[in-house]
PDB file with one MODEL, atoms N, CA, C and O in Angstrom:
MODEL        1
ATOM      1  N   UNK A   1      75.852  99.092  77.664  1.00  0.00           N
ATOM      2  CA  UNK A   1      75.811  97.924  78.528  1.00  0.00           C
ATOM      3  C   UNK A   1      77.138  97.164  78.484  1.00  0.00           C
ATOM      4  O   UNK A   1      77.555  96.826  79.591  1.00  0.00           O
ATOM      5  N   UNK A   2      77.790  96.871  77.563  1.00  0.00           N
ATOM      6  CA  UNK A   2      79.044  96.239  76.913  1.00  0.00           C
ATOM      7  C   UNK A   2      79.914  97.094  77.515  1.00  0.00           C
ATOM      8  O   UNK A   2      81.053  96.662  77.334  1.00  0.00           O
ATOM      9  N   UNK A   3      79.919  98.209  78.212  1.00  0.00           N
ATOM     10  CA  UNK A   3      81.162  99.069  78.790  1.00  0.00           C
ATOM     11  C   UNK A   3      81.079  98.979  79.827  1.00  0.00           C
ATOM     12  O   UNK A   3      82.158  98.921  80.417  1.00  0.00           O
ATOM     13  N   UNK A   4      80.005  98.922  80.548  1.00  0.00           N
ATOM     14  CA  UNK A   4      79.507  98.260  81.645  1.00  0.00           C
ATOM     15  C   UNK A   4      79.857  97.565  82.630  1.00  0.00           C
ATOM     16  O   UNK A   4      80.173  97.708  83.811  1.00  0.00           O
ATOM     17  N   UNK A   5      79.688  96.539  81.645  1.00  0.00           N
ATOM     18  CA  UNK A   5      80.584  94.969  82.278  1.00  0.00           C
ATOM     19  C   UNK A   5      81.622  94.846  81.865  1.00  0.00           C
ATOM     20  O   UNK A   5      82.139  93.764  82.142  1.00  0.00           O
ATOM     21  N   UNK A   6      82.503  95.867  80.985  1.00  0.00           N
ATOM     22  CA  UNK A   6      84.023  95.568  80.768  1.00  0.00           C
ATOM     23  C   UNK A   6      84.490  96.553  82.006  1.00  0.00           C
ATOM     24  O   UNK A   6      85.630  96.490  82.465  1.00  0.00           O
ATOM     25  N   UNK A   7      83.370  97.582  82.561  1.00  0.00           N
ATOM     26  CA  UNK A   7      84.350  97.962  83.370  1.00  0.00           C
ATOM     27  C   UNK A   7      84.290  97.423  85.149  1.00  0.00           C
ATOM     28  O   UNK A   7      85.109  97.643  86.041  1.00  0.00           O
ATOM     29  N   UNK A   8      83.118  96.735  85.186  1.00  0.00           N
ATOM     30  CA  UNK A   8      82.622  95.641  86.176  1.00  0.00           C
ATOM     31  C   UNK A   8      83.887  94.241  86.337  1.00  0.00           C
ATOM     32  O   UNK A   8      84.383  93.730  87.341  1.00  0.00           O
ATOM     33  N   UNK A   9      84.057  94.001  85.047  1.00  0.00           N
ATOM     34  CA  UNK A   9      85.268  92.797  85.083  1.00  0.00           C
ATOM     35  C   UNK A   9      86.725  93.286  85.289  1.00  0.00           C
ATOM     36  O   UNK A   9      87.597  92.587  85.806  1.00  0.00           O
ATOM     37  N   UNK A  10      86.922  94.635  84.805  1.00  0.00           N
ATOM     38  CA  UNK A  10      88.121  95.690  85.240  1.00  0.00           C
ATOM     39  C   UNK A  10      88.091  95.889  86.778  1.00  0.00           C
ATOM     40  O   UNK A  10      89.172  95.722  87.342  1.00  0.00           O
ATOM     41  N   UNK A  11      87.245  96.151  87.387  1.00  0.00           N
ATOM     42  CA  UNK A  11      87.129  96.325  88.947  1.00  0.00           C
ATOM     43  C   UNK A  11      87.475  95.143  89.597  1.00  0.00           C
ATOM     44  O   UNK A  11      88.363  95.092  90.448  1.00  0.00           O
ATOM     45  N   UNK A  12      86.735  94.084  89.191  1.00  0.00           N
ATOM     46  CA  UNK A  12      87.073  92.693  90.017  1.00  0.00           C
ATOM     47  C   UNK A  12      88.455  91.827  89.761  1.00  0.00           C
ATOM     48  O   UNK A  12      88.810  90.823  90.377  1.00  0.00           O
ATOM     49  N   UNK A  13      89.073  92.434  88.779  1.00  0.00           N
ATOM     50  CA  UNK A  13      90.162  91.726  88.378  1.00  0.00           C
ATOM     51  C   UNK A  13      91.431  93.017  89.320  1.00  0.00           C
ATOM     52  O   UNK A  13      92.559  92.581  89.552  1.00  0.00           O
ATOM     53  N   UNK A  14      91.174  94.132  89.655  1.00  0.00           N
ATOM     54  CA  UNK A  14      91.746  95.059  90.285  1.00  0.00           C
ATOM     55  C   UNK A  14      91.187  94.573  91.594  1.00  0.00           C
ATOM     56  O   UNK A  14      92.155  93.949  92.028  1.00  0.00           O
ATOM     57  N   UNK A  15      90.232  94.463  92.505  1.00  0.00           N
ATOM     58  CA  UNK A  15      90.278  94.504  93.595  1.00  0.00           C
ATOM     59  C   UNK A  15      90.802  93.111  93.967  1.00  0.00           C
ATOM     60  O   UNK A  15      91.130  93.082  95.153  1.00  0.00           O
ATOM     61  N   UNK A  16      91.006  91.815  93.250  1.00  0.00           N
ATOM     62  CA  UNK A  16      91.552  90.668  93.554  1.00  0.00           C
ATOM     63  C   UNK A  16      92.851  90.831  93.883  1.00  0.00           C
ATOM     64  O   UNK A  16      93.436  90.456  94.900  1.00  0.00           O
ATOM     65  N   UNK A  17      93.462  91.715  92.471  1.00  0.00           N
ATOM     66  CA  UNK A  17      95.459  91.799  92.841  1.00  0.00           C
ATOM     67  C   UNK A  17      94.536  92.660  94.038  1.00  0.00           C
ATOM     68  O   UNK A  17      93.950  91.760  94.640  1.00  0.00           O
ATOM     69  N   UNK A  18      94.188  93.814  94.580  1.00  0.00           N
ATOM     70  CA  UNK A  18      94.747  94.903  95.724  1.00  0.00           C
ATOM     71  C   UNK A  18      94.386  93.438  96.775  1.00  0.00           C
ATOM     72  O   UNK A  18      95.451  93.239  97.359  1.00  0.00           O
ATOM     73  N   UNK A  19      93.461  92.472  97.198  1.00  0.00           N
ATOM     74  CA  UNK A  19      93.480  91.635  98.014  1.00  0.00           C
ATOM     75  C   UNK A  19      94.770  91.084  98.088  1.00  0.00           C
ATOM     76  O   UNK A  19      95.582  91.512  98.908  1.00  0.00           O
ATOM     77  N   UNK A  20      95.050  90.112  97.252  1.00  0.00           N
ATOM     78  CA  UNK A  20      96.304  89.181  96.742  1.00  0.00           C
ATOM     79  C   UNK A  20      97.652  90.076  97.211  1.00  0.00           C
ATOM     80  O   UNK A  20      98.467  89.519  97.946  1.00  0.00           O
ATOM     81  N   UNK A  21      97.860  91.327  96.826  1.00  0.00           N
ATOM     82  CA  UNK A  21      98.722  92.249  97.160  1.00  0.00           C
ATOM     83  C   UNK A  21      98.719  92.477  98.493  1.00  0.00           C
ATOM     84  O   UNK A  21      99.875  92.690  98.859  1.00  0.00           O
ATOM     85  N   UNK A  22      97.675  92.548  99.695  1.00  0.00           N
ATOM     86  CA  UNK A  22      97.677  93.034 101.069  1.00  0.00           C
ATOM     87  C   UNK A  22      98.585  91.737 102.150  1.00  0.00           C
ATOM     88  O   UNK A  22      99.477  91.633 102.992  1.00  0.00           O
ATOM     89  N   UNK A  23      97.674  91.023 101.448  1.00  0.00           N
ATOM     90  CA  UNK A  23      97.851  89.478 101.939  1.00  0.00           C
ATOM     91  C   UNK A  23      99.143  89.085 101.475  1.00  0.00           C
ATOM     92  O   UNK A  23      99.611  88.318 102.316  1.00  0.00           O
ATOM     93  N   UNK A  24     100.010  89.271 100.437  1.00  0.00           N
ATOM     94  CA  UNK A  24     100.944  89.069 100.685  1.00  0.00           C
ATOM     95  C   UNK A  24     102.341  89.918 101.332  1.00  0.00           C
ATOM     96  O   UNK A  24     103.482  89.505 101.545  1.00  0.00           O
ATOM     97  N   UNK A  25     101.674  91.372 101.554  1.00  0.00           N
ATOM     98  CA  UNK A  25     102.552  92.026 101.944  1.00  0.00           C
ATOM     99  C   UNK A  25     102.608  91.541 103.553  1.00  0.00           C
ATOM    100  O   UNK A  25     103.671  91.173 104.054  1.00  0.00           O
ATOM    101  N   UNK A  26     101.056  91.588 104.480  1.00  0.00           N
ATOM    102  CA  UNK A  26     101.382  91.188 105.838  1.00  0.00           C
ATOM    103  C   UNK A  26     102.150  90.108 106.180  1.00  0.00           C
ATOM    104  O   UNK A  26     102.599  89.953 107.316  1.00  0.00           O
ATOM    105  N   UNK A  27     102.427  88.941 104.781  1.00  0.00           N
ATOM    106  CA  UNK A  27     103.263  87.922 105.013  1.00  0.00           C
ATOM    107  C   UNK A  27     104.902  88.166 105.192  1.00  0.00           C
ATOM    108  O   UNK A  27     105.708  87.481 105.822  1.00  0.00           O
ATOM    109  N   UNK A  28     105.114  89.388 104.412  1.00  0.00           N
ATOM    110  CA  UNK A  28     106.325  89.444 104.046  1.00  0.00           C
ATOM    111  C   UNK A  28     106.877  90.718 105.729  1.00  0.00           C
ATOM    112  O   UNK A  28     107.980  91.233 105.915  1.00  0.00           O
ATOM    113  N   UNK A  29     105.644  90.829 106.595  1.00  0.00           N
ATOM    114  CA  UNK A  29     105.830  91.783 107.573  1.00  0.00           C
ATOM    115  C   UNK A  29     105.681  90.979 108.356  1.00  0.00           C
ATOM    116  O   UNK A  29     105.548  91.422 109.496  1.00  0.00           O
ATOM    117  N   UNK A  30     105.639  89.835 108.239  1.00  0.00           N
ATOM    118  CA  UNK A  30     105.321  88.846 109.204  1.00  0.00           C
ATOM    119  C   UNK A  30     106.815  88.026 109.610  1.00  0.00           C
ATOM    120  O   UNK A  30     107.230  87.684 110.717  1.00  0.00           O
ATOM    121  N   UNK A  31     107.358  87.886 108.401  1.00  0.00           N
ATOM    122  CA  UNK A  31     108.660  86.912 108.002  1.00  0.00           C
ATOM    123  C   UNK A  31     109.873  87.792 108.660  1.00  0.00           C
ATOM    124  O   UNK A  31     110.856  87.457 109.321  1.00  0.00           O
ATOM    125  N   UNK A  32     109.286  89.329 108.104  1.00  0.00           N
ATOM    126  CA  UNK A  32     110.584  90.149 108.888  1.00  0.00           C
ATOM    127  C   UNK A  32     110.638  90.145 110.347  1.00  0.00           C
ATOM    128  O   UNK A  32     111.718  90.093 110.935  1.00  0.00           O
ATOM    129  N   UNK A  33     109.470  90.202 110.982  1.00  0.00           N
ATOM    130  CA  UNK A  33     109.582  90.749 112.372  1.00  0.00           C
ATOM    131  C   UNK A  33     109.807  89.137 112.843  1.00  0.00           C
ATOM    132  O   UNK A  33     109.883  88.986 114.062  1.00  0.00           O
ATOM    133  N   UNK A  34     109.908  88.060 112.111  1.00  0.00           N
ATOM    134  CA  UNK A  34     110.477  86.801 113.172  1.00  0.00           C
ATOM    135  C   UNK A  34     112.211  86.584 112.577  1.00  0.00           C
ATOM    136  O   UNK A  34     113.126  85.968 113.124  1.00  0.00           O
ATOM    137  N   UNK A  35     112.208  87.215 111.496  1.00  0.00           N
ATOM    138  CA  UNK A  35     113.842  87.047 111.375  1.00  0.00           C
ATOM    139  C   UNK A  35     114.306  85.834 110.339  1.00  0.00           C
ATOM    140  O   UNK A  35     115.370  85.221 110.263  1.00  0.00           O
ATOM    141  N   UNK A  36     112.807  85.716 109.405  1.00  0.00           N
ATOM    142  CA  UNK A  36     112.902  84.588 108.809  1.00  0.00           C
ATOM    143  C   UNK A  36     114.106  84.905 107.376  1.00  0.00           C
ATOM    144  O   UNK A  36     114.752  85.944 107.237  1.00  0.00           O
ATOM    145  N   UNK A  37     114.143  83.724 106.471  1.00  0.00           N
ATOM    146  CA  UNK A  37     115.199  84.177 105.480  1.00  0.00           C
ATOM    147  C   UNK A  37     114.553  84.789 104.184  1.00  0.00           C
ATOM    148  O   UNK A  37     113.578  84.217 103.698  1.00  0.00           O
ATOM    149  N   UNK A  38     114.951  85.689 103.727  1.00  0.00           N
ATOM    150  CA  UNK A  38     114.227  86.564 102.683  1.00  0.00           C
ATOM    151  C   UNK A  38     113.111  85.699 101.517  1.00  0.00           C
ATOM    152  O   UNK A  38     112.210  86.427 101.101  1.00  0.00           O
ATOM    153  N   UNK A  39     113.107  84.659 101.131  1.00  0.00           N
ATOM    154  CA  UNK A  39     112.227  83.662 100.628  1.00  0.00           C
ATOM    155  C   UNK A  39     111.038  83.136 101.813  1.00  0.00           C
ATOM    156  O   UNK A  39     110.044  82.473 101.518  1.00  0.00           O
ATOM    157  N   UNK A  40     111.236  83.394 102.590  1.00  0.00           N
ATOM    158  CA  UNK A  40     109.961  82.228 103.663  1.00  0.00           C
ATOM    159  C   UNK A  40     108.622  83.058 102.538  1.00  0.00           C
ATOM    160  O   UNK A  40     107.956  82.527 101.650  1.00  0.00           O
ATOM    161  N   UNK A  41     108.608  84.434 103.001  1.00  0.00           N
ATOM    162  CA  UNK A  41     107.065  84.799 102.322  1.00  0.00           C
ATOM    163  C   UNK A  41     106.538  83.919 100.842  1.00  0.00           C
ATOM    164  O   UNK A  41     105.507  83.302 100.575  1.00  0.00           O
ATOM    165  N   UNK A  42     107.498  84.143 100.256  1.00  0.00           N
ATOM    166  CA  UNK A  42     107.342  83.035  98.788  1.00  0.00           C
ATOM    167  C   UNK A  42     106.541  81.804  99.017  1.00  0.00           C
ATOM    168  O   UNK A  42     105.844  81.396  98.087  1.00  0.00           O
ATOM    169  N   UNK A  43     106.564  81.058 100.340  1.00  0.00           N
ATOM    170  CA  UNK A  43     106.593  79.899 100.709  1.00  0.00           C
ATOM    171  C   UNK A  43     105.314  79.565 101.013  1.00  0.00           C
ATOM    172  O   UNK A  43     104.791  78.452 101.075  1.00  0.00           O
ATOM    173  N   UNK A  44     104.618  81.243 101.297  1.00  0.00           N
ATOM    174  CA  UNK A  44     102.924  80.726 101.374  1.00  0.00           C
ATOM    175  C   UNK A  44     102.255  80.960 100.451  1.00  0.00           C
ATOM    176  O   UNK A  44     102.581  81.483  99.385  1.00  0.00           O
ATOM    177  N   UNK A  45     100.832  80.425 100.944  1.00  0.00           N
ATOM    178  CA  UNK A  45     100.200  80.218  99.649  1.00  0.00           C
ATOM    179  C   UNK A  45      99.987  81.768  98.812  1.00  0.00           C
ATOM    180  O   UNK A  45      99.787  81.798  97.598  1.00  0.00           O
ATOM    181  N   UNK A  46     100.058  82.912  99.588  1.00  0.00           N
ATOM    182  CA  UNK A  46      99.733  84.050  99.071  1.00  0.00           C
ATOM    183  C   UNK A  46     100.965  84.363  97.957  1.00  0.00           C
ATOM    184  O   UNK A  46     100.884  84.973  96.891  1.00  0.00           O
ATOM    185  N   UNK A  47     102.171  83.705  98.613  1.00  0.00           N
ATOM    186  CA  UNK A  47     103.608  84.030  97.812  1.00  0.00           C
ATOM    187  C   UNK A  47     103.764  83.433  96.550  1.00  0.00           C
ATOM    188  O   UNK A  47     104.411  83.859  95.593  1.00  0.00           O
ATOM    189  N   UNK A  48     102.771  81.886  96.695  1.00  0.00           N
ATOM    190  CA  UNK A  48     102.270  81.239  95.855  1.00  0.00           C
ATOM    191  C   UNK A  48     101.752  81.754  94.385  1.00  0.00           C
ATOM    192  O   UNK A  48     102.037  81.592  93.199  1.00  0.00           O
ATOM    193  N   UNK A  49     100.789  82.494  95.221  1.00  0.00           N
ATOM    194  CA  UNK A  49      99.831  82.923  94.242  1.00  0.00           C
ATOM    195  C   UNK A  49     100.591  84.299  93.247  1.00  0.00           C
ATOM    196  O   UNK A  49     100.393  84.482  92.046  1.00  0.00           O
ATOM    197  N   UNK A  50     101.300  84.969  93.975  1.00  0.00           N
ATOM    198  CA  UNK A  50     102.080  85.900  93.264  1.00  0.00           C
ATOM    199  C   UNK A  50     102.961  85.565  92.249  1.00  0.00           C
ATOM    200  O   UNK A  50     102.805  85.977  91.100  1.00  0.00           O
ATOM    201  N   UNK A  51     104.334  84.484  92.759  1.00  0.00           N
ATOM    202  CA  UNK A  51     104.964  83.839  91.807  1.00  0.00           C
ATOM    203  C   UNK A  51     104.417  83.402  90.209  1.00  0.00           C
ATOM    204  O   UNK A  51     104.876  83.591  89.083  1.00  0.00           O
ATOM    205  N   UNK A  52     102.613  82.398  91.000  1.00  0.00           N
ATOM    206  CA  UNK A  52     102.151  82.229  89.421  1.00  0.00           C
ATOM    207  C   UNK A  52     101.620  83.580  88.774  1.00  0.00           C
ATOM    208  O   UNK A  52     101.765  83.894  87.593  1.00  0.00           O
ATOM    209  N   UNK A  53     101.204  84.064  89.416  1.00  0.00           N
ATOM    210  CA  UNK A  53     100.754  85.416  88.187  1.00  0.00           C
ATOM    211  C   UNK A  53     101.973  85.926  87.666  1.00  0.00           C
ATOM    212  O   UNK A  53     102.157  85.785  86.457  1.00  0.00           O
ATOM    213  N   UNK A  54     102.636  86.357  88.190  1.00  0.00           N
ATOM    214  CA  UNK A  54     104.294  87.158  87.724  1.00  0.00           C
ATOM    215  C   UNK A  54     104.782  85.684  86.288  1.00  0.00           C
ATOM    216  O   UNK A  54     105.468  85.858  85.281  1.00  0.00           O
ATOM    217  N   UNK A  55     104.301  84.746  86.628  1.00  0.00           N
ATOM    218  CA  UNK A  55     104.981  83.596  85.232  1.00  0.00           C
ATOM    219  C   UNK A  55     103.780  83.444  84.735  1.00  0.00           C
ATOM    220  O   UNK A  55     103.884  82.303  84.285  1.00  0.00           O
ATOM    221  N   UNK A  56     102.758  83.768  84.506  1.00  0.00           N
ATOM    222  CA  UNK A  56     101.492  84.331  83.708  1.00  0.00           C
ATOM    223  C   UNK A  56     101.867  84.196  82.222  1.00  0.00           C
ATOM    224  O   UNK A  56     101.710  83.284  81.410  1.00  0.00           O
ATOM    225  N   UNK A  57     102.482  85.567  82.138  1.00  0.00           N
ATOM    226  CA  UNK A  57     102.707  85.780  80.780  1.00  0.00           C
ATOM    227  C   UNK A  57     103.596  84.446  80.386  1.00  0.00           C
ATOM    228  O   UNK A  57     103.029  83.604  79.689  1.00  0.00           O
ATOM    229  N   UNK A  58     104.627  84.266  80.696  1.00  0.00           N
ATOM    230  CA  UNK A  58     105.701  83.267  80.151  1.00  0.00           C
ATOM    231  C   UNK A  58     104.352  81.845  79.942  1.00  0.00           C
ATOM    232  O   UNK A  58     104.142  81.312  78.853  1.00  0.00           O
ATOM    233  N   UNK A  59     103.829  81.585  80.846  1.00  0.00           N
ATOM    234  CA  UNK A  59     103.321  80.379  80.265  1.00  0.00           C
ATOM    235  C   UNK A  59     102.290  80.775  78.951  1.00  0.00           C
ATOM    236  O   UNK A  59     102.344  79.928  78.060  1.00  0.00           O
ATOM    237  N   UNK A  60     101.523  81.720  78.729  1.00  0.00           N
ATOM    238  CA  UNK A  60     100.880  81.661  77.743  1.00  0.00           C
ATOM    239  C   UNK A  60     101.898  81.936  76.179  1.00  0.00           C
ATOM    240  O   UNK A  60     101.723  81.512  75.036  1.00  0.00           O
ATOM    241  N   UNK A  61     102.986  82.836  76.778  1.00  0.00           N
ATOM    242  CA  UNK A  61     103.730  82.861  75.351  1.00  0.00           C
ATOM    243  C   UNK A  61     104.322  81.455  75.125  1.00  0.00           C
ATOM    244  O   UNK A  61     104.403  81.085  73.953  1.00  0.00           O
ATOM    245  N   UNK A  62     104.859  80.401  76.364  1.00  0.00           N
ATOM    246  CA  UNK A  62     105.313  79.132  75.974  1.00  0.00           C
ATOM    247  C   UNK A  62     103.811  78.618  75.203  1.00  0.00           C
ATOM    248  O   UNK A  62     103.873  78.030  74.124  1.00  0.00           O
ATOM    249  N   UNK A  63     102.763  78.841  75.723  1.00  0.00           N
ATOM    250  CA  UNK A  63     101.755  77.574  74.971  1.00  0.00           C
ATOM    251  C   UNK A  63     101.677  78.223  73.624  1.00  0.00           C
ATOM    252  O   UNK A  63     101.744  77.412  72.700  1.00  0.00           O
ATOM    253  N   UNK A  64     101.537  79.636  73.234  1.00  0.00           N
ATOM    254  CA  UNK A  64     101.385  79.903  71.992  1.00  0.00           C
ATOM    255  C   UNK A  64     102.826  79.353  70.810  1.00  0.00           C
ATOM    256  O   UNK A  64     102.860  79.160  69.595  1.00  0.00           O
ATOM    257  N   UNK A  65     103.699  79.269  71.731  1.00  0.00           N
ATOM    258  CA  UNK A  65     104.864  78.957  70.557  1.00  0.00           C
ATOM    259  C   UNK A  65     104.674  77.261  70.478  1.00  0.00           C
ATOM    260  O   UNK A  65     104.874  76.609  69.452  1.00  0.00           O
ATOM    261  N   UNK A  66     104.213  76.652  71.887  1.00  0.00           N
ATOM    262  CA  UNK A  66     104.398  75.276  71.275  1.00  0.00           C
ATOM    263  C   UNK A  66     103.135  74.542  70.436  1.00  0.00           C
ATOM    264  O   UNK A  66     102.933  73.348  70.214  1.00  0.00           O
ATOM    265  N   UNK A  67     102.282  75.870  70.017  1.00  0.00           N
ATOM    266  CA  UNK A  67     100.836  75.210  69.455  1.00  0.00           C
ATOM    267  C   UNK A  67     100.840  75.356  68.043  1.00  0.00           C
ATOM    268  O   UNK A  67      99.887  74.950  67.378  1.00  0.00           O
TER     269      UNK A  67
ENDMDL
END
């Protein structure tokens, strides 16, 4: 049962990035075909959401060193 739901919480934590990942790629196909400047995609909330996961790690190693 315990393998179960580790591999139930493995799936949902994978199909969120493949969402998070689609959504931000049509942004970044979006930015090209208007000619925007290589940062606009960053600028939405999907670009948003990427930036914080990618500084994920850094914030938990900052809270573990400052605790």
């Amino acid at each position: 049962m315990q393998t179960l739901l580790s591999l139930i919480k493995m799936a949902a934590v994978l199909a969120g990035g493949l969402l998070l990942g689609r959504m931000y790629f049509e942004e970044v196909k979006k930015a090209k075909r208007a000619g925007a400047p290589w940062y606009a995609p960053y600028r939405t909330p999907p670009g948003i959401l990427v930036v914080l996961a990618l500084m994920l790690p850094l914030f938990v190693w900052l809270y573990g060193r400052l605790r």
